[in-house]
C-alpha positions, 0 to 999 in steps of 0.5 A: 064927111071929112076924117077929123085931125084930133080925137078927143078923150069923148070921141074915143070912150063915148059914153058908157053902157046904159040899161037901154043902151048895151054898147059904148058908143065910141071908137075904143072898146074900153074905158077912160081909166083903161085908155090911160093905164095904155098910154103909161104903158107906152100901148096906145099913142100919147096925146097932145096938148091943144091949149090948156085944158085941151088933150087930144089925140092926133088922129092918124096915130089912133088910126094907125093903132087901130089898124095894127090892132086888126091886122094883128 
């Protein structure tokens, strides 16, 4: 399967822990308000504007965090 070019905001969240279900499902351990309090911050990449209503995250920044965040 091919590496995709952007993350979107429900690639990296996924959906949240249910009775049945006990992990999120996306990359990110955290959650959508964490994601952009990091993102103010300056901690984890900022997102690019696709179209209108469209944000993304490039995704060889978010690997590329991922990977700082392991080898740390």
């Amino acid at each position: 399967m091919p590496q995709p070019l952007y993350y979107r905001e429900s690639q990296l969240i996924g959906r949240r822990a249910t009775p049945t279900r006990s992990a999120r499902t996306g990359l990110l351990p955290f959650s959508s308000a964490t994601l952009w309090r990091m993102v103010r911050a300056g901690k984890f990449p900022k997102p690019v504007k696709l179209a209108d209503r469209v944000t993304a995250w490039p995704a060889s920044d978010v690997d590329a965090w991922r990977q700082s965040r392991t080898a740390a």
